[in-house]
Structures are given as C-alpha cells and as structure tokens.
N, C-alpha and C positions, 0 to 999 in steps of 0.2 A: 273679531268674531270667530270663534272654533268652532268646528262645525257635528253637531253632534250626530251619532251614528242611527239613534232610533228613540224617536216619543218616548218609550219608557224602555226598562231593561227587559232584554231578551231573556229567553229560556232556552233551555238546551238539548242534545241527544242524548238520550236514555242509551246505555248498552243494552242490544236485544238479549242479552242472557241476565242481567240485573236482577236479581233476588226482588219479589211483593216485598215491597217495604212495610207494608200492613201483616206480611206474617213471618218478618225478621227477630230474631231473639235478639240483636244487637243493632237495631236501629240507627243509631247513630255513626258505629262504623260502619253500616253499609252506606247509608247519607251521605261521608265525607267522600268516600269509592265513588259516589253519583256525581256529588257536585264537583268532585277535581275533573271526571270525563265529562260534564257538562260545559265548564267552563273552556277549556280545551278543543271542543267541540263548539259551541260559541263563538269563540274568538276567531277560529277559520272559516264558517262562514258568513260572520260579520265582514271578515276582509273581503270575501265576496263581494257582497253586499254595497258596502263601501266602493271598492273600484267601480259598480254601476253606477253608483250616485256620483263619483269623481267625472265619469267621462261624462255623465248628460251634461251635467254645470259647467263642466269646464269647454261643452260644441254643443247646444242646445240645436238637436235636431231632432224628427221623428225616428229616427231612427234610432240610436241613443236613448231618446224617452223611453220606447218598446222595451228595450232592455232592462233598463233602471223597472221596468215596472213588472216584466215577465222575472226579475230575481227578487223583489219584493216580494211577487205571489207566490213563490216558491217559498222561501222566507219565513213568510207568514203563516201558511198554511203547516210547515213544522213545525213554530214556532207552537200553532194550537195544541198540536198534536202531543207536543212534549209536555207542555204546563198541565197535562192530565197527570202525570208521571209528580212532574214536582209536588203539587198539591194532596197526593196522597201523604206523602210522609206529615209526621206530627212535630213538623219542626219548632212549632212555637212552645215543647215541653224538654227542645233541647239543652243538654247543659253548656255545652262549647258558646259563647256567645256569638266568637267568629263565623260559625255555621247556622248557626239559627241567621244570625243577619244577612250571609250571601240567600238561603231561601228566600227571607223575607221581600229581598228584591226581585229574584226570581222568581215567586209569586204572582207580582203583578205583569199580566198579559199586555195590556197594553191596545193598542190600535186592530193587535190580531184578532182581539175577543170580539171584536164587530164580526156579520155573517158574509163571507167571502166576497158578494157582489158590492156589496158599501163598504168594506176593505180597499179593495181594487178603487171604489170611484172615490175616496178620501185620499189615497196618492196620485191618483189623477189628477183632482184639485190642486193638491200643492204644487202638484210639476206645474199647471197650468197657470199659477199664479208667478210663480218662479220666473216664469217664461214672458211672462206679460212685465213684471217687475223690472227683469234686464232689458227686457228688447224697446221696450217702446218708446219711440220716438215722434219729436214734434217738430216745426217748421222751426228755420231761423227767425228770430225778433228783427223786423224792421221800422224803425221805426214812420218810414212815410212807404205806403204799396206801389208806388209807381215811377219809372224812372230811375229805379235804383244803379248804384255802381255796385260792383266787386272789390274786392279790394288790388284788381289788377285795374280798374280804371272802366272795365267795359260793358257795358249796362245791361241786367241779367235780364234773361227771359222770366215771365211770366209761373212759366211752369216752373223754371230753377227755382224762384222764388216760393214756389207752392211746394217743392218736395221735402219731406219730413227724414232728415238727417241726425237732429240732434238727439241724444239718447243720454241716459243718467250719467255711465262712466264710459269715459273719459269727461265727457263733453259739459253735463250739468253739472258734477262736483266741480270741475276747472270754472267755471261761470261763476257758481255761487260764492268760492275761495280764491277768485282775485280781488274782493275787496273792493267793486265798484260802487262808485256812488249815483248809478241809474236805477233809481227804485221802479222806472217802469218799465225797464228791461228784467230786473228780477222779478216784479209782481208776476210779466209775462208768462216767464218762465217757471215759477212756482204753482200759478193756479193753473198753465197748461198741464205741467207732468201730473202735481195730484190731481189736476180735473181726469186726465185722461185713465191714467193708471186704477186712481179709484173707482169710477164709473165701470171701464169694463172687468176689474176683482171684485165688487161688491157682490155680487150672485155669485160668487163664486168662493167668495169670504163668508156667505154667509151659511151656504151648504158646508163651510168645513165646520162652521161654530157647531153645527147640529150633527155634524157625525162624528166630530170629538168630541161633544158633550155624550152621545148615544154612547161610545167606546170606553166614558167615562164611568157610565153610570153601569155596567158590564164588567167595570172594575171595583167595582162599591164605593164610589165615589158619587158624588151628588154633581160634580160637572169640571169640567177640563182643568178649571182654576183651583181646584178642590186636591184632585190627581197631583199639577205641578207642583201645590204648595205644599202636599206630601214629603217630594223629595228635598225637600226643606231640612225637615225632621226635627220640626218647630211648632208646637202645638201653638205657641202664638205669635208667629209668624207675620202676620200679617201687623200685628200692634208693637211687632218690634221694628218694624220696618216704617210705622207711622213716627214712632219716636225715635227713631233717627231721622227724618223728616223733618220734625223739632227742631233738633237740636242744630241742624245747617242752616232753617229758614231765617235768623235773625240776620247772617251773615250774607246768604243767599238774597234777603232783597237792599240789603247796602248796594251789593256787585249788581241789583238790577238797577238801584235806582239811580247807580251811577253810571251806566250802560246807555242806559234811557237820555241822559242828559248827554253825554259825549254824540252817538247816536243822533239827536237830535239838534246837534253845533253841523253837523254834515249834510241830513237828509233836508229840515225842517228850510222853508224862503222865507220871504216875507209875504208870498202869495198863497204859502201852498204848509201848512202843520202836520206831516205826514207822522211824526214821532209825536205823539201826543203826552199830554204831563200825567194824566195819570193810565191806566189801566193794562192791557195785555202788549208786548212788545211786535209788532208786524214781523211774523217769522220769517219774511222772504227776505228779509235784512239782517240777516244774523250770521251770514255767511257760509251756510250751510245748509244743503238740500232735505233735512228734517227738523234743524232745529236742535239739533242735539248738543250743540258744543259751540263756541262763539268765538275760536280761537283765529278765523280768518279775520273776524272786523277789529286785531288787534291794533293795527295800523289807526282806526281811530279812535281807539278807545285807552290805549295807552299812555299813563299817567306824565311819563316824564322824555319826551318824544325826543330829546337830546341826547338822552343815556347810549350806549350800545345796544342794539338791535340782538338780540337772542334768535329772531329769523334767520337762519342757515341756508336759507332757498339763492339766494345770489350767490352765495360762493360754493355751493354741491354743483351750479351750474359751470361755473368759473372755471373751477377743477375739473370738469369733464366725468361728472361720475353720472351711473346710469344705473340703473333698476339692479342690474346683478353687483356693481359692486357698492350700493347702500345694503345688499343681502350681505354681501363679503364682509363690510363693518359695523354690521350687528351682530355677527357671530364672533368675531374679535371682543368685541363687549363681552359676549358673556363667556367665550373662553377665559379673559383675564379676569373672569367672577370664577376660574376654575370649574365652570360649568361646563356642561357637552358640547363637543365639536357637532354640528351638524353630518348625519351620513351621508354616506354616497349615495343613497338613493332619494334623498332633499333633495342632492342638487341634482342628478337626471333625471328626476319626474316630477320636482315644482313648477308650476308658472306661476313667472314674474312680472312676467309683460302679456298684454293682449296680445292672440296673434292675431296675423290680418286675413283677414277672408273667412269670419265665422263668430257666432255671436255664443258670448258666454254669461256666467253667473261674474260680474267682477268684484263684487263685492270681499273684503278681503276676509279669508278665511285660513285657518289651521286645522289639520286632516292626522285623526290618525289609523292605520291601517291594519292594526290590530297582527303585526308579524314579527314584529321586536327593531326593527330596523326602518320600515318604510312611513314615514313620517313626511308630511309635505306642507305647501304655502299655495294657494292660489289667489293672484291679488294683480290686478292693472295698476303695476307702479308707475307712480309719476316720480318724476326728482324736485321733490319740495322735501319741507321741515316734517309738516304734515304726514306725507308718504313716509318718512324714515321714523318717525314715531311708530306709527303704524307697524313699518316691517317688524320692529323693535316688539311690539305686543304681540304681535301674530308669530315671534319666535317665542316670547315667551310663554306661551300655551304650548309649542314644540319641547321646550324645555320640561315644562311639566307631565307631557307625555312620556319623556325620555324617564325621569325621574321613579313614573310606576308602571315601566312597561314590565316590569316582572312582576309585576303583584298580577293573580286571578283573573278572568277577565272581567267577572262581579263589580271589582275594585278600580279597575283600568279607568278610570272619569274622576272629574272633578270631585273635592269635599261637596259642594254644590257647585252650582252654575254660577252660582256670585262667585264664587276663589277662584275659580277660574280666570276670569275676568279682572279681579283681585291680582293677582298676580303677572296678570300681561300687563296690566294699567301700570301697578307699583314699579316695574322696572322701566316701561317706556317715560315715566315720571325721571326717572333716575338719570336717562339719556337726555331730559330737557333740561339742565341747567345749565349754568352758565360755566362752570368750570368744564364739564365735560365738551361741552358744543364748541367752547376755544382748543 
C-alpha cells in the first residue's frame, strides 16, 4: 500500500511579485513562470507535510497527532489562498497541452475547499480512525474461562485472562496466516476485531462520508466517489472496471468453487457443515484478517500436496534471515533488473520492524518525501513468504517513485492509483515463482 500524500492535488505559492494573469499580454508564458515556482514550491512543503504524517503513524501519540494536524492547518489554509491565484488564469484556452493539464490538477482544491472548522475536524476523523484501526485490542481466545494454564504450565489469574492484549499486527495477521483449522478460535477473533473496530469507527466513518462528500460537492463534484473517479481520467470508468469484472468471473468462481470444497474436506464433521455447498464463503476462514487474498489457506487448498512447496517461510527461518535482510534481497532483485539501488536515507529512516514501547500505523506502506532522495518503507516485518512478497511490492512503489522524482511535482504520483499498485503487484508476482524462490 503507498501512502499518498493528500485527497487531491495540492496547489501552490504564487510569487508575490507575479504579473495579474488576467492583464498579461503573454499568458501563457507567465503561466509556465507560475506553475514551474508552484510546483517547486509545493513539493517543499509537501515534504513538510509528509514528515508530520510519517512521525504520527509511525508513534501514534497526542502529541505527534497535534502536529500532523497544526501542519495540515497551516497547509490548507495556503493551499486556499493560492487556488485563487490558479484559477484566474484561462488555462483551459492553453495551447501547450502539458500546462493546461498540470493547471487542470491544480485546479482542483480538494479537502481545503471545506470552511476551515470542518477542514480541521475531517483530519481529526481520519487520525482518529487511524488510531482506533492500529491500536485496538481484544482479549486472548480461550476456549473454556476457568482454570486455565499458560503455556508455562501455571494457572492464569482471572484478570490475565480479562486483559486485552491482542491487536491486528503482529498478533491477528500471525492468527489468521497460520492456517489453523479452529474455526472458533477464528470466528472469535474475526467478529471480535470487526465487532469492535467497526462499532467504535462507525460515527466517525460516518461524519467523514459527509464532509467528504461536502468537500466534494465544493469541488463540482456530485460526491467523493465522483471526485476519486475523476482522477481516473475515464469518462467510463466505472463500466470499464464492471467489464473487467466479466471477464475474471468465469474463472474466479471455478477457484471458488474449488476453494469451497477443499475448505470444506478440513472445516466441515459429521456433526457440524460449517463450509456449506452453496452460497458466500465464511471470511474468517480464508486466512486473512479482511478477506482479501487466500494465500494462507494454501496448505489446504493445494492441488497436488506432494509437489515441492513454493512456501519459503521454513527456510527464511532456517537461514536466519530477518526483517532487514529480506529488505537487503529485494533490493538485490531489483538491482539485478538494473534498477535503483535504494538511498542512504531508505535505510536510516525506514522502519522495518516494530519498535517496542509505542503503538504505530503497521500497515505496510511506501512514502515518498518529495526531496529527490528520501524515500522510505514503514512495515512490522515478519519473516515469512508473505512478508517478503510484500517488502518486494512496498519496494516496488520505491522504485517508481525513483523513476519520476524529477518530473514536476504535478507529475510526481502514479498514472493512477491502480499502476501504482500495478506495478508493486507485477514485480512481487515475479519474486513468487519457482525459479526465483529456489
């Protein structure tokens, strides 16, 4: 997941001396004079910007939060101030097409165009969801309450037993991706976290739909989803994305409905048909805490259970490798694709591992920092297959940061959010065969 810098594109510093665009006799090259010091201008305090957003996520405290949200407000409120300046010019009569289109993004305001007090309390939202997201924790699964052992033998208290320890990452991603066949140690843990999680974000997920819809319709936009599928730049968009849809679903429910059955040779008794024959698959069986990917339950699901193991997780351990050096060989990787070495300032200011004594965003993420060099990872690796996949995509958004750090800062982002994504998938694809994995 790359972590983007801001809901929609920024706008930039005006030179206070900057010719009325409205009473230029050469419009156009004053324009380009605007938007090279805008971008420029942009780009430095984005990296601002960005470093608040790097430290709250990376030590989620009040204090930290204050900041992340006193350089937003600052942020934003230039931000308004400028997009007066953009919108004067008549860029949509320009000839250059490259300069009509960096306006045309810089155009849109974005989150700033809200009125400064529902600005401030839509990034309060998000912190506050953010924060409930990573932190929150639920008691250990036991399955009988009383009398319990430890695992040192010595029968916990009460209260041990009541305290609320277990949290997403580390703890419920390692849960959901060992591949156990306790469907009610997972139910447990599935309808506890979304119980909890959901319940205390819903009001608070719900006040963002309505002040980014507000934010949206302030941008001429009919509402949030209208805005995103803007930067599309697909008037049909939405019917391109059903027909690709199509065209996987034939094949998408073969792999369900053989999923279902494997699945179902493991969970299903003769007392008890938890994998039922037809309808929706019980997500907290899929081996993963949203459901997104199925690649933990390959162990039962796997056709030909004789073959060699493509899992890497026994022998990354075997070998003694660790968080920094599965980072070490994926940059090997893409060195020997003649790609970019990672900088020097990847490796002194990524994290790779949680530290201990302080709660973060662990979700993994790619940062970039808008200075031509500082480029980063923040990600709670584990040493599995999984994790080194991962590092593997979470560099390759590094990579494609590296690729347009000189272009504009207009240009500095994905084609879309999908190539983005596109492109960390296609290569961690590349790392999972079997030629390479031997």
């Amino acid at each position: 997941m790359w972590a983007a810098v801001s809901l929609a594109a920024v706008v930039a510093l005006v030179a206070a001396a900057a010719v009325n665009p409205e009473q230029d006799q050469d419009g156009e090259v004053e324009a380009r004079n605007f938007i090279d010091y805008l971008n420029r201008e942009t780009a430095r305090r984005a990296s601002i910007r960005t470093n608040a957003e790097w430290d709250y996520e990376s030590n989620l405290n009040n204090d930290t939060l204050q900041k992340k949200l006193d350089v937003a407000a600052e942020f934003a409120a230039w931000e308004k101030e400028q997009w007066r300046q953009v919108v004067k010019y008549p860029w949509k009569t320009f000839q250059d097409p490259n300069l009509r289109r960096q306006f045309k993004t810089f155009s849109i305001l974005g989150t700033a165009a809200l009125p400064e007090d529902k600005r401030a309390r839509l990034d309060k939202v998000i912190a506050e969801m953010q924060q409930i997201y990573s932190t929150t924790k639920l008691r250990r699964w036991r399955p009988h309450h009383l009398h319990q052992q430890s695992e040192s033998g010595e029968a916990e208290s009460e209260s041990s037993m009541r305290e609320k320890t277990i949290q997403l990452e580390p703890d419920l991603v390692l849960i959901f991706g060992s591949s156990t066949n306790d469907s009610c140690l997972l139910k447990y843990y599935w309808h506890g976290w979304h119980g909890e999680v959901g319940r205390t974000i819903k009001p608070l997920f719900e006040e963002y739909v309505n002040l980014s819809n507000e934010a949206a319709r302030l941008n001429n936009f009919s509402d949030t989803s209208a805005m995103w599928n803007d930067y599309f730049e697909m008037e049909d968009f939405e019917e391109q994305i059903y027909k690709l849809y199509q065209q996987i679903l034939p094949l998408y429910k073969q792999l369900h409905a053989y999923v279902r059955h494997r699945l179902g040779l493991n969970f299903n008794t003769d007392e008890k048909e938890i994998i039922e024959k037809s309808g929706p698959l019980p997500a907290h069986l899929l081996g993963n805490v949203w459901a997104q990917e199925w690649a933990s339950v390959y162990n039962m699901t796997v056709p030909y259970p004789n073959k060699l193991s493509l899992d890497v997780s026994p022998a990354l351990k075997a070998q003694n490798y660790t968080p920094m050096k599965m980072f070490k060989l994926s940059e090997e990787f893409y060195t020997s694709l003649n790609l970019s070495a990672m900088t020097d300032t990847f490796w002194n200011k990524s994290i790779v591992e949680k530290p201990e004594g302080r709660e973060m965003v662990c979700h993994a993420s790619a940062w970039d920092f808008y200075s031509g060099d500082d480029f980063r990872i923040k990600m709670c690796t584990r040493v599995n297959l999984e994790d080194l996949k991962t590092v593997h995509h979470e560099m390759g958004h590094i990579q494609y940061f590296q690729q347009y750090k000189n272009q504009p800062y207009v240009f500095r982002s994905g084609a879309n959010s999908g190539f983005h994504e596109a492109v960390g998938d296609t290569l961690a694809l590349s790392v999972s065969t079997a030629e390479h994995l031997m």
